[in-house]
C-alpha positions in Angstrom: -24.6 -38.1 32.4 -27.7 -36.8 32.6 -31.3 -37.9 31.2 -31.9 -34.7 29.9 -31.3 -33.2 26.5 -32.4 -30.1 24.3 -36.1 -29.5 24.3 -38.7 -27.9 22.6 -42.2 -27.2 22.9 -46.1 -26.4 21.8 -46.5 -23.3 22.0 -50.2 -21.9 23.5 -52.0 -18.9 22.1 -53.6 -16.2 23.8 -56.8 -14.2 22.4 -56.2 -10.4 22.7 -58.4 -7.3 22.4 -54.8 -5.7 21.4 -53.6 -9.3 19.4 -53.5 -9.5 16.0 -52.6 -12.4 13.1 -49.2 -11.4 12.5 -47.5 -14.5 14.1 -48.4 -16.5 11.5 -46.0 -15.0 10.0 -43.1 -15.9 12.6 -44.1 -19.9 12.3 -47.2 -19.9 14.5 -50.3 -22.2 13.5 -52.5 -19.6 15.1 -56.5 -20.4 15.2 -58.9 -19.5 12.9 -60.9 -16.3 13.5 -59.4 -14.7 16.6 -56.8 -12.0 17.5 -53.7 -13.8 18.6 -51.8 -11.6 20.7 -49.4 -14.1 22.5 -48.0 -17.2 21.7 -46.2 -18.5 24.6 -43.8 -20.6 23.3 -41.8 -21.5 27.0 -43.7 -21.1 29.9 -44.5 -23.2 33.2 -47.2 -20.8 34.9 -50.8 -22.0 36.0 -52.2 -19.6 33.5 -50.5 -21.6 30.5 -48.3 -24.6 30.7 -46.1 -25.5 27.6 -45.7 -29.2 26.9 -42.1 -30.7 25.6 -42.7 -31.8 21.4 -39.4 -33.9 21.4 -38.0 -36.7 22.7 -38.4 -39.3 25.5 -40.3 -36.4 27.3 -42.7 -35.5 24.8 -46.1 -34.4 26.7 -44.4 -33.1 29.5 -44.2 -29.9 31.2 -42.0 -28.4 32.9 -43.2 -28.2 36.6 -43.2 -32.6 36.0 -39.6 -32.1 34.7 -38.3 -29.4 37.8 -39.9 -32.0 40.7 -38.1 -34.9 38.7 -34.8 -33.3 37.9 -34.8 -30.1 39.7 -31.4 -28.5 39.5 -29.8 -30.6 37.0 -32.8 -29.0 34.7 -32.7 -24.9 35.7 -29.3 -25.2 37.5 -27.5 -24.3 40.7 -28.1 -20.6 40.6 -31.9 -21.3 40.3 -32.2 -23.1 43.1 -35.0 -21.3 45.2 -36.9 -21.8 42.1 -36.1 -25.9 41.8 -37.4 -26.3 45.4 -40.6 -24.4 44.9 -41.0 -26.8 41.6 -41.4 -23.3 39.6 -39.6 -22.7 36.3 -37.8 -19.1 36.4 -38.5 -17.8 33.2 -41.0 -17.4 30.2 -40.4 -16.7 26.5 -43.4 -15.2 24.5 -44.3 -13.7 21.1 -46.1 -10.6 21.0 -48.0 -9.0 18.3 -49.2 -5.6 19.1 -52.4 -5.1 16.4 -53.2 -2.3 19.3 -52.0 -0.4 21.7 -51.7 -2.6 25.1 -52.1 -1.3 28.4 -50.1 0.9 30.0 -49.1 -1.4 32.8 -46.8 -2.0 35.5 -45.5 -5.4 36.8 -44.6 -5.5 41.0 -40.8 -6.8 41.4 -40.1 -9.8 43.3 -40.4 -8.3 47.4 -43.9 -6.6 46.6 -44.8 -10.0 44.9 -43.3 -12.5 47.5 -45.3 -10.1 50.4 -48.5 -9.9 48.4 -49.5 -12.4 46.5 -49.4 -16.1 46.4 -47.1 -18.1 45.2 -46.3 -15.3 42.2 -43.0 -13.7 41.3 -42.3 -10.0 40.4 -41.4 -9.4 36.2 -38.4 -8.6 34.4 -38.8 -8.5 31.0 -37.0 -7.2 27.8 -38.3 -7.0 24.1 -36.8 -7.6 21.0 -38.4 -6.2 17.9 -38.8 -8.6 15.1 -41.4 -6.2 13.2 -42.2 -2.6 13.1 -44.8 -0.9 11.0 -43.7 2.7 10.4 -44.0 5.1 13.3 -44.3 2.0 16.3 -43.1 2.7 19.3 -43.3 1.5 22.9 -44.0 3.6 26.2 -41.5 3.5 29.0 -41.4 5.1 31.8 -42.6 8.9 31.7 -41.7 11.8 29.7 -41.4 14.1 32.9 -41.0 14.1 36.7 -44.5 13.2 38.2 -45.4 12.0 41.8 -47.5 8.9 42.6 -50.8 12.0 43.0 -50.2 13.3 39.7 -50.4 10.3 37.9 -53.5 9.1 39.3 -55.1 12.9 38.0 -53.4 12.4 35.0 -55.4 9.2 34.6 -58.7 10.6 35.9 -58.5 13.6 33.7 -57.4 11.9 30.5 -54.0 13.6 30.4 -52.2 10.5 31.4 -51.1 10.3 27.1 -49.4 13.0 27.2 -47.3 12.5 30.6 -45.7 9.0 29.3 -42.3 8.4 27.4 -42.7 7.4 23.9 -39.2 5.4 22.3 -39.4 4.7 18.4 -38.7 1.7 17.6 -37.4 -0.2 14.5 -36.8 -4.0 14.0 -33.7 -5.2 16.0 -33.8 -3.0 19.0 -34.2 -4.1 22.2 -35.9 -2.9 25.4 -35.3 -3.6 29.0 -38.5 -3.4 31.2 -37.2 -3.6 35.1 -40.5 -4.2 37.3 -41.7 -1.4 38.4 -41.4 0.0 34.8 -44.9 1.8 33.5 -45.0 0.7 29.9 -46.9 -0.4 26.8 -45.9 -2.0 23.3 -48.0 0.3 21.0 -49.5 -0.8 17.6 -47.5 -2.3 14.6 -45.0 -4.0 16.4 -44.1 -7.7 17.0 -41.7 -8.6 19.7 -40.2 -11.3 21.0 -40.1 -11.4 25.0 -37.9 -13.1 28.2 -39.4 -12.5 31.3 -39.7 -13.9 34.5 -42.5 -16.4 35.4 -45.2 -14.4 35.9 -48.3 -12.9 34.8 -49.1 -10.2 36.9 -50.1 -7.2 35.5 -51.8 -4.0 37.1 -53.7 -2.0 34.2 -53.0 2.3 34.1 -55.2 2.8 31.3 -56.3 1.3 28.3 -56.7 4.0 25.6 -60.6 4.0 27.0 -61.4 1.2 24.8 -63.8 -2.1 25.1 -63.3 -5.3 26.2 -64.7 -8.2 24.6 -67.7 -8.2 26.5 -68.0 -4.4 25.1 -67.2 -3.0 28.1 -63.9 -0.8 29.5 -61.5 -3.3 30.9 -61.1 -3.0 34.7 -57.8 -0.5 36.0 -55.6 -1.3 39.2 -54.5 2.1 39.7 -54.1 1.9 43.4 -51.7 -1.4 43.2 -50.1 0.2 40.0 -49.2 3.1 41.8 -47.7 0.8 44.9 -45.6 -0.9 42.8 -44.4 1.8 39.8 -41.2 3.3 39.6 -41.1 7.2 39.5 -37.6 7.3 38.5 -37.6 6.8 34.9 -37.8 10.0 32.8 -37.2 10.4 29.1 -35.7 6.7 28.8 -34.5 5.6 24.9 -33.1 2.7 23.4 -30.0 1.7 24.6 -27.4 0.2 22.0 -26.0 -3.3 22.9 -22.7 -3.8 24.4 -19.9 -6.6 22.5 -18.4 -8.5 24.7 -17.0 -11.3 22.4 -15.9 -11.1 18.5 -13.8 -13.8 16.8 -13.7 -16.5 14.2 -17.1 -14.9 12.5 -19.3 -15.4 16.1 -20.1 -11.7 17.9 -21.9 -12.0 20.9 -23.6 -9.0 23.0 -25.1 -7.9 26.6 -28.4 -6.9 26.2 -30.3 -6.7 29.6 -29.3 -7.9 32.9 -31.0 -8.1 36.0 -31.4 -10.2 39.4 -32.9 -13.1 37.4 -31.9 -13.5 34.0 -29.1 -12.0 31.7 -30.2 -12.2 27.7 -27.7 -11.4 24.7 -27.7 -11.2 21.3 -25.5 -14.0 19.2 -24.6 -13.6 15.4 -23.1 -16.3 13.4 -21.7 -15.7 10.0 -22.3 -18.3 7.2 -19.8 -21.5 8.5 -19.5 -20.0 11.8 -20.2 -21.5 15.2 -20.6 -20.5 19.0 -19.4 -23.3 21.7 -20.6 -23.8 25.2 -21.0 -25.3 28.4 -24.1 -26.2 30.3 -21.9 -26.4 33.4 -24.7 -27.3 36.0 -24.6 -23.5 36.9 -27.7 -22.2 35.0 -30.0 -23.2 32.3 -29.9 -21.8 28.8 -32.8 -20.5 26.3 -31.7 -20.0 22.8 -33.9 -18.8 20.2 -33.1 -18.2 16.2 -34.2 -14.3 15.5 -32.7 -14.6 12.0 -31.5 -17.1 9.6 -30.9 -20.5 10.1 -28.8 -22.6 13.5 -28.2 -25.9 14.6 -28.5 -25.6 18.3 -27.3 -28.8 20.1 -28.4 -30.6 17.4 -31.6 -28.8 17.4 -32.5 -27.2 14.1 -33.9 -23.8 14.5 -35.5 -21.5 12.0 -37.2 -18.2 12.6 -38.5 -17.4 15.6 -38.3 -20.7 17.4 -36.7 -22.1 20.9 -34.9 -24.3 22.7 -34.4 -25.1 26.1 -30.7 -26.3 27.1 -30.4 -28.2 30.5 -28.5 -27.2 33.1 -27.0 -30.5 33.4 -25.9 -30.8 29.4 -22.1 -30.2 29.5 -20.7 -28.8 26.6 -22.5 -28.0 23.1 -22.3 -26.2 19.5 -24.4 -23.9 17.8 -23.4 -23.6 14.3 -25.0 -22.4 11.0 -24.4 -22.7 7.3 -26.5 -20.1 5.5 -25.6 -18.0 9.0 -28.0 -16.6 12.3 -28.7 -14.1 14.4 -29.9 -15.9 18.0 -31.2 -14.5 21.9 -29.3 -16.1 24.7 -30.9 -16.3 27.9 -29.2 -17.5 31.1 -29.5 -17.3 35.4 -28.8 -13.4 36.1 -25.7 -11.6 37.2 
């Protein structure tokens, strides 16, 4: 038996030149006056700790909880991450009242070789909200070299050189490291990544800061660590991999460190598993209403599941749609 259980936790806000006040509408008690553009609801990173809100660890967070428990809370495939008393992963809201960025994140090597004690980042998107005509960039809209893209930059052609992907509420988007990309205006997403929060700027739509000034670039290490091989990229649909008794469950993104999907439970339905000591689980409520290991979860809220829990129920009486998050494949 384990001490731990299902937790959940304070979320922390950001302040955004691109944020907006649309989370409030996705359960967020966001502060007065300022343009919200994150709420990090699970997140262990020295830029923004989350602290548990239930249970015997109330007040906790979760780099106190890994050097206490270590594997028996993220599990034997996150191992690497238990001994460097580092949670893997981070789940976010985002509200796009702006453009972002165009950005790249470094993977894990470039990280690991350049900076300190920092990861790369794997994420993926799912949209909750989408104002007519939002989109995301991804990638670019033609074959370019590393050269071209730094002119494109310099001579203010960069907008038309990058891979636009309408979106509408329910798709999802994988962003591999290495991805250029930017969630554009009118869209709300909610986001797994890896534990970090590296980001090298492209361009930023020549726009001011706070301070009324243009917002520093990193070209040169967003160029070192950009992939060139993603051209005309669109939304990919989801793959089932389990239907029965009114539960379907599907793959969304995989990669190296996490593997999310997509769960939905019809009215009186329910989803069983295993916390086998193997990996950790994040489960979030998208849609709907769930009873997550006897956490009750409404719109768009989170729990973490231990590695060390055993065996556990997700059900749901007015029925759910959920995001699964677990060690990669």
């Amino acid at each position: 038996m384990t001490e731990l259980y299902p937790m959940i936790f304070k979320s922390i806000f950001t302040e955004d030149v691109w944020g907006g006040r649309n989370l409030s509408k996705f359960g967020r008690d966001l502060p007065e006056g300022k343009r919200i553009g994150q709420s990090w609801d699970i997140a262990d990173h020295k830029d923004g700790m989350t602290e548990v809100s239930n249970g015997k660890f109330a007040g906790k967070n979760l780099t106190e909880l890994i050097k206490k428990f270590g594997v028996e809370l993220v599990g034997s495939k996150f191992v690497w991450f238990a001994e460097q008393d580092k949670f893997p992963l981070m789940v976010k809201l985002l509200d796009a009242g702006a453009n972002l960025s165009l950005q790249v994140h470094p993977n894990d090597a470039w990280a690991k070789a350049n900076l300190e004690n920092e990861l790369g980042k794997n994420e993926m998107w799912v949209v909750l909200e989408a104002e007519p005509g939002a989109s995301v960039t991804l990638g670019l809209a033609e074959k370019m070299t590393p050269e071209q893209l730094v002119e494109s930059v310099k001579n203010g052609t960069v907008e038309d050189k990058i891979n636009i992907i309408p979106i509408k509420v329910g798709d999802y988007i994988c962003v591999p490291a290495g991805s250029i990309h930017a969630l554009m205006a009118g869209a709300v997403v909610a986001e797994i990544q890896q534990n970090s929060n590296t980001t090298y700027r492209v361009y930023d739509w020549n726009r001011p800061g706070f301070d009324g000034k243009p917002r520093p670039l990193q070209t040169e290490q967003a160029v070192e660590v950009s992939r060139f091989d993603q051209v005309g990229l669109k939304v990919m649909p989801p793959r089932v991999v389990e239907e029965q008794d009114g539960m379907k469950r599907e793959k969304l993104c995989v990669n190296e460190t996490f593997t999310t999907e997509r769960v939905y439970l019809e009215p009186g339905a329910q989803f069983n598993g295993n916390c086998d000591g193997s990996t950790l689980e994040i489960w979030g409520v998208l849609e709907g209403q769930a009873d997550v290991a006897g956490i009750e979860l409404e719109p768009v809220k989170f729990t973490l599941l231990p590695a060390a829990l055993g065996q556990y129920t997700i059900q749901s009486n007015e029925g759910a749609v959920l995001l699964r998050a677990y060690a990669g494949e």
